[in-house]
N, C-alpha and C positions, 0 to 999 in steps of 0.2 A: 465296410465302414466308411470308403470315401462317397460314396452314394449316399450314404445314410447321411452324410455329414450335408452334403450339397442340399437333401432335400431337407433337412433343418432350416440350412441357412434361405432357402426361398422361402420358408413358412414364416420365418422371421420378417423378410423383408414385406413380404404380405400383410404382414400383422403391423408394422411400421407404416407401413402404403395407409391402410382402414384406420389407425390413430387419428394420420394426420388429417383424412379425411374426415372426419369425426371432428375434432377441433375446429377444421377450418369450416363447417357447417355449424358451430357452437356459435363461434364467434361472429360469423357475418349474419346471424338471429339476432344476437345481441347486438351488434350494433344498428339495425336496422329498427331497431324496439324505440320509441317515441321517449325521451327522457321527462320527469317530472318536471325539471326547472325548463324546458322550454315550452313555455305554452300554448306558441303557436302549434305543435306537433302535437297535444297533446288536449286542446280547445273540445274538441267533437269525436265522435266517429258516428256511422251510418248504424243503424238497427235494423232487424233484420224486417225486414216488408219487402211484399213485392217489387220485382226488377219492372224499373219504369224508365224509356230513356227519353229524357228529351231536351232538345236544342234550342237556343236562341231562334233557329231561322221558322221553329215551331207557332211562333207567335203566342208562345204563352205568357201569361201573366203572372209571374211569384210572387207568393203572396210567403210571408214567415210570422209564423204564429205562434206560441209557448203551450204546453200544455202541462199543469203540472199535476200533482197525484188529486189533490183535495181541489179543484178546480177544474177536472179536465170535462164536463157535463159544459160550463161555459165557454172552452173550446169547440166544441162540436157544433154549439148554437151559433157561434160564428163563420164555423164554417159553412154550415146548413143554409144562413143569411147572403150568405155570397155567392156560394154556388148556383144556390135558387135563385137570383138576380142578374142573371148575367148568361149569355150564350158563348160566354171567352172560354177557351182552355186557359183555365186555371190549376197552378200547379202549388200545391202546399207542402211548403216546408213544415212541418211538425215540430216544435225544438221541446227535446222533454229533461228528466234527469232518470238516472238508469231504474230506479226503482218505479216509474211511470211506464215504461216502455212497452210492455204485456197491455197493461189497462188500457193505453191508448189504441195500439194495435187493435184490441178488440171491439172498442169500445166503434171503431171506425168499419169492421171484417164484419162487423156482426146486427149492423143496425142499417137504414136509410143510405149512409154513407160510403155504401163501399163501393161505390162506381164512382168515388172520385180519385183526382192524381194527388197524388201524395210520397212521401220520404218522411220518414222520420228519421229526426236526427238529435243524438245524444249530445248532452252538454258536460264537461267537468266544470264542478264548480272551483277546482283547484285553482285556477286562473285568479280567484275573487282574492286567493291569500297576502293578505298584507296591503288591502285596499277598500277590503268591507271590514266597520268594528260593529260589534254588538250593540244596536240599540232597541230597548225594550216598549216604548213609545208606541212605534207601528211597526212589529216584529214582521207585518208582512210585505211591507216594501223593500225589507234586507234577503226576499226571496231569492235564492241566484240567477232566478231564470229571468228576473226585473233587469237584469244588464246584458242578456243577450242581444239586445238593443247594440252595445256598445262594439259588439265583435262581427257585425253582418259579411265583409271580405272574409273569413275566417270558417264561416260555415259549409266551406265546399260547396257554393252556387254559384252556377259559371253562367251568369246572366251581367249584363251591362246593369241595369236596372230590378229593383226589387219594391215590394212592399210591406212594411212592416207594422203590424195590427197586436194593440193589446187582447187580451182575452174578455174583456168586459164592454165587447162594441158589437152591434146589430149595424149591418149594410141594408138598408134601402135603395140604393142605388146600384147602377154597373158600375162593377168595381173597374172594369178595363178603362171609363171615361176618364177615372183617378189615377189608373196607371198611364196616362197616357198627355196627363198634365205637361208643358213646355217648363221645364229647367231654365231657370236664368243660368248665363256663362258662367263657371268657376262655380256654380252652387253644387255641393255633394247632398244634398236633401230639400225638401220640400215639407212645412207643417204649417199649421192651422195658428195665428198668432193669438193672443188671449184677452185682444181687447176689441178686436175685429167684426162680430155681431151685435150690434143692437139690440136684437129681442133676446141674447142674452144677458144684457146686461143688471135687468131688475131682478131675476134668477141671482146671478155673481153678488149684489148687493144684499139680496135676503139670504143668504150663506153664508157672507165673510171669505166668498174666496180669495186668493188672492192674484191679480194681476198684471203683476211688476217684479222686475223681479227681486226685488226690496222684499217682497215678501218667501223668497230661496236662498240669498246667499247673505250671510253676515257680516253687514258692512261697516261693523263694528272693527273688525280685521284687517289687517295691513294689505294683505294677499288681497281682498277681496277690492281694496281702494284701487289697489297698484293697477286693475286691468280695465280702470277708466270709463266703465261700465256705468250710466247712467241710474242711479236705484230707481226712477220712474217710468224705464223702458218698457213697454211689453215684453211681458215672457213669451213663452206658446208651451203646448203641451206635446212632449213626445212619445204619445201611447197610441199616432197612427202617422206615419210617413210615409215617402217616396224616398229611395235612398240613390242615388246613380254611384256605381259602384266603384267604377273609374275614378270620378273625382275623392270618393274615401278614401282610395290605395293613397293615388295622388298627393292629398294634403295630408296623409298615416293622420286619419282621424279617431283610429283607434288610439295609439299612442297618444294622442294631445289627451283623450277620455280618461285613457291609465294617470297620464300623469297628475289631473285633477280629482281623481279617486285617492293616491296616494297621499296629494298634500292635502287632503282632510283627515286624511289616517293618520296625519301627524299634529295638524294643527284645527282641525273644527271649523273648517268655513260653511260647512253647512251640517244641518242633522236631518234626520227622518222625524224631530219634531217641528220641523218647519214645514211648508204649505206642501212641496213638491218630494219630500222624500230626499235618498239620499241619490237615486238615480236622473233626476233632473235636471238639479244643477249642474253636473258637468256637462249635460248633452245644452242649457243654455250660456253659457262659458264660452263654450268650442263655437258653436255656431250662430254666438250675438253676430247680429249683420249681415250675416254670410249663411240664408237661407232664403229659397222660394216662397212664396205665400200662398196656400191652399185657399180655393174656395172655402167659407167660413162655413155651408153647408155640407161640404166634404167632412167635417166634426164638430157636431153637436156635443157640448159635452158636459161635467157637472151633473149627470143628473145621479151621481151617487155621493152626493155630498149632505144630500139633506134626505130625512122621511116624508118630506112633505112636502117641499116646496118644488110647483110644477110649470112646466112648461104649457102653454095653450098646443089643442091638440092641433089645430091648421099650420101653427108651427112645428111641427113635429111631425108633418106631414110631409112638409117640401126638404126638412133634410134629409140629404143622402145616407150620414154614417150617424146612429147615435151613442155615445159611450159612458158609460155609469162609472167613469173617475168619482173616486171619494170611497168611505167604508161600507155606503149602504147597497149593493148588489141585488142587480132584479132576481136572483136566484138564492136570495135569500129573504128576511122579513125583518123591518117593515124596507120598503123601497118604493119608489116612486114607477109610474110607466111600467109597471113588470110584466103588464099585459102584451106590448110591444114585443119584449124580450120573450115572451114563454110562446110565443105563436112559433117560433122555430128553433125551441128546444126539443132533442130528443132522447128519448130515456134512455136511461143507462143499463144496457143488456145485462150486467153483472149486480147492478143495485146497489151499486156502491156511490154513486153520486144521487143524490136527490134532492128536489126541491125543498124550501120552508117556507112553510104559510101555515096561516094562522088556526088552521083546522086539523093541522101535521099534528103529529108526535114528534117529530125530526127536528 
């Protein structure tokens, strides 16, 4: 019996021992798990693509690009534009949302593209809670993937410097000559200003776009008077920059962007029925005065604002980057230039994105 008893009590202590190891394996999962309310832990994670590793001293060029489910054919075409333009190692950030992440995958494994460097990376839109409202206006500038923009330190890219391209721009030039731009001191970015080309400017006047930024924020607003902001300044547009990544942490340019997100979510200093959406205005806010100036042929842009109204084609020749901002898209119909655009479009292995034109059923 006294045997019997001892070997109870070691089976017990055994089974005491595996509890607490059990617990103490519960509980250091759970708290190592990314919580809802911090966004930072909770911004991105990686998708699964091929292992690719590569470093700053690689000399490569990041390029961050969005890709989302009904647009991702105009992703490809931009990448297609770059890569064929350029002898750099180029490496693309992919930014999608989880129900894109298969499509894009393949859309890249299975077509022209798959000898390029690449990550895909997942975006939560939970971040956008309590800083984007619903507006039905232009439902597609409240895309969440339009403020990826806003989180570039955040995406897990361990580069000094990045570049960051809309989905709706053809590269004619070496992208590396644009990455490789001179930063003014204390600048965290570099963009294209909006009153700065000439031969755009009879284009801007046959559209009504607008370029000032009287035409973004409402200066109607008390908020909007208090930050002394000129209403006849140049805007620029930010659907293609340089970003140096240092100076973002630096001046937490993400945080200045949240906080002008939020106080429109409270009081309306700007809407997505105005010129730029509701993603522009903050990004001209944060960095009135306190930006690089891109070569004006570095972005070309407007040419999807109108169905008709065109650029000369010798001008359209010496610029570097063109980008069809506005609702009319070369990959759809009617649109301007979409010849330009569809010369390095490539098809979509699954057939889920497709061209419209005017002989389509689509």
């Amino acid at each position: 019996m006294a045997l019997l008893r001892k070997i109870n009590r070691v089976i017990l202590v055994l089974l005491v021992l595996v509890l607490c190891l059990l617990l103490h394996s519960t509980l250091f999962r759970a708290s190592t798990q990314p919580r809802l309310s911090d966004h930072r832990k909770t911004l991105v994670s990686a998708a699964r693509v091929p292992a690719v590793t590569v470093s700053e001293a690689d000399n490569v060029v990041p390029v961050i690009i969005c890709a989302s489910e009904e647009r991702v054919g105009a992703t490809m075409a931009t990448i297609n534009s770059i890569h064929s333009n350029t002898d750099a190692s180029v490496f693309f950030y992919v930014v999608t949302l989880r129900d894109a992440v298969t499509l894009t995958k393949q859309y890249i494994e299975k077509s022209t593209l798959k000898g390029i460097k690449y990550k895909i990376v997942e975006f939560n839109p939970m971040v956008l809670q309590g800083k984007v409202k619903p507006d039905s206006s232009r439902p597609d500038l409240l895309h969440p993937l339009n403020f990826v923009r806003f989180y570039l330190p955040l995406l897990g890219i361990n580069y000094k410097r990045v570049i960051y391209l809309d989905d709706d721009i053809i590269m004619q030039g070496d992208i590396k000559d644009l990455f490789n731009i001179e930063l003014k001191p204390g600048h965290a970015a570099a963009f294209a200003t909006d009153c700065d080309l000439p031969s755009t400017h009879e284009m801007v006047r046959s559209i009504g776009m607008q370029t000032t930024y009287m035409g973004f924020l409402d200066y109607r607003k008390q908020e909007v008077q208090d930050l002394g902001i000129n209403p006849r300044d140049c805007s620029f547009n930010p659907g293609v920059f340089v970003a140096d990544i240092r100076e973002w942490k630096k001046q937490k340019i993400t945080k200045q962007l949240e906080k002008w997100m939020e106080e429109n979510f409270r009081q309306n200093i700007y809407s997505s029925a105005m010129a730029g959406g509701v993603a522009t205005p903050p990004m001209l806010i944060v960095f009135h005065d306190k930006y690089t100036t891109l070569d004006p042929l570095w972005h070309v842009r407007h040419l999807g604002w109108s169905p008709d109204a065109r650029y000369s084609d010798s001008f359209l020749q010496e610029a570097h980057l063109l980008h069809w901002n506005g609702p009319f898209k070369p990959w759809s119909y009617p649109a301007v230039h979409s010849d330009l655009w569809e010369r390095w479009f490539i098809p979509d292995p699954s057939g889920r994105f497709s061209l419209v034109r005017p002989d389509s059923e689509s």
